[in-house]
N, C-alpha and C positions, 0 to 999 in steps of 0.2 A: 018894333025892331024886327028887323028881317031876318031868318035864319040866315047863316050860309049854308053853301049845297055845293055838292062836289061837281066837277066838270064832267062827262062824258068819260073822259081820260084819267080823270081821278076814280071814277068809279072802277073804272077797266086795273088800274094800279095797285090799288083795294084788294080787291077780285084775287087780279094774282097773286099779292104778298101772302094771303089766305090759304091761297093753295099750295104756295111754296114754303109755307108755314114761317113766314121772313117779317120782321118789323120795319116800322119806317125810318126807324135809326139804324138800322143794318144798310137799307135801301142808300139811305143818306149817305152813310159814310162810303158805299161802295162807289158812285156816282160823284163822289166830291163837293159834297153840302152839307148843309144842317136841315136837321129835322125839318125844323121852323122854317124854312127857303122849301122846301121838299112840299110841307102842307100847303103853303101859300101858292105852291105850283099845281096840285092836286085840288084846290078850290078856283083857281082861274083867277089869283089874286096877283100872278105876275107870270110872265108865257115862258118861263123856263126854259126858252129856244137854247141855251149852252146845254142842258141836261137832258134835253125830250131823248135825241140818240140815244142816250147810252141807258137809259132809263128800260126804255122798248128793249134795248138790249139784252140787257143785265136779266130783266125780266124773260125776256123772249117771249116779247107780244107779237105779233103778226105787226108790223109795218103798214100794210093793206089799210086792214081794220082799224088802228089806229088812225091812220090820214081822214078816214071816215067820219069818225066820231069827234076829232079835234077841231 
């Protein structure tokens, strides 16, 4: 069985909750989701195209960088 592995974008999302000292249920609920919808978007297991905005947002990922790596 294969692990799963986080996206490019899940790694970046990671990254910053870390440094914003934020969980993914913080994350979640700021963005209008569930955890579980949140991780499945952060493994590349559904493209989360309603939430990627506000995500970068919320976050204050570079835009740029993101397009990059997604």
């Amino acid at each position: 069985m294969q692990k799963r592995q986080l996206t490019h974008f899940g790694m970046a999302v990671k990254k910053r909750l870390v440094d914003l000292g934020m969980t993914q249920v913080q994350l979640a609920e700021m963005v209008g989701t569930s955890k579980n919808y949140l991780n499945l978007i952060m493994y590349g297991e559904r493209s989360g195209k309603k939430y990627i905005r506000s995500i970068v947002k919320m976050l204050k990922l570079d835009p740029k960088e993101i397009k990059e790596i997604a």
